[in-house]
N, C-alpha and C positions, 0 to 999 in steps of 0.2 A: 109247659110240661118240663118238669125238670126231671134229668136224667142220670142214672148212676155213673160214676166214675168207673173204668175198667179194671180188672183186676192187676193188669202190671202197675197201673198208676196209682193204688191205694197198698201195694204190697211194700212192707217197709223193706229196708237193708238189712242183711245177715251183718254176720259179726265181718270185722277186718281182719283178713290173717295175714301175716306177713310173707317173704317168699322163702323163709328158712322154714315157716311150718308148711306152706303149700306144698314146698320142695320135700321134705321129712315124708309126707303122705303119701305124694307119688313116685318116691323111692328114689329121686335124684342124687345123689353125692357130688355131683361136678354139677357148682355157679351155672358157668360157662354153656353146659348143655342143655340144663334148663331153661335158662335165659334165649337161646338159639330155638328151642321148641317154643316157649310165649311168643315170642316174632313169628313163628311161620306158621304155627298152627290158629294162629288169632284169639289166645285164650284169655277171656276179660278181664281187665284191671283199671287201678284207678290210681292216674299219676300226680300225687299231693305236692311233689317240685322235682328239682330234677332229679333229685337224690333219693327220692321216697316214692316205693309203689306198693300199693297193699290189691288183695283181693277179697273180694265180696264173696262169701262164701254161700250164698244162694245165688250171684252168676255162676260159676263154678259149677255147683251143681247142676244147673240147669244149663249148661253148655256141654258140661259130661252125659248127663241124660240124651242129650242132641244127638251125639257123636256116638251113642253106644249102639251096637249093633242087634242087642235084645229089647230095645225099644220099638215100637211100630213108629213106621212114617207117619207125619202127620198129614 
């Protein structure tokens, strides 16, 4: 019996945004304190080497959906 693949594992990658639009979106102007909220809040990213990180813009949204407080529990 073969079996469907689950929905996270057949769902492709959003676009890559970088952290000057990530940051532009959620209204950051200071590097520095953006960078300090990615570290503590745990908000997903994808580190290409050491100098390059980009963001998945459907993790993103689906870790903002997570965290918003108009969403029901799941």
């Amino acid at each position: 019996m073969k079996t469907e693949p689950s929905i996270e594992a057949t769902r492709l990658p959003g676009q890559l945004l970088t952290s000057a639009v990530v940051r532009a979106r959620w209204g950051y102007k200071d590097r520095a304190s953006f960078w300090s909220f990615v570290r503590s809040a745990g908000v997903p990213h994808i580190r290409l080497n050491a100098r390059r990180i980009m963001f998945d813009e459907n993790q993103l949204a689906d870790w903002l959906a997570k965290r918003s407080s108009n969403t029901p529990a799941s």
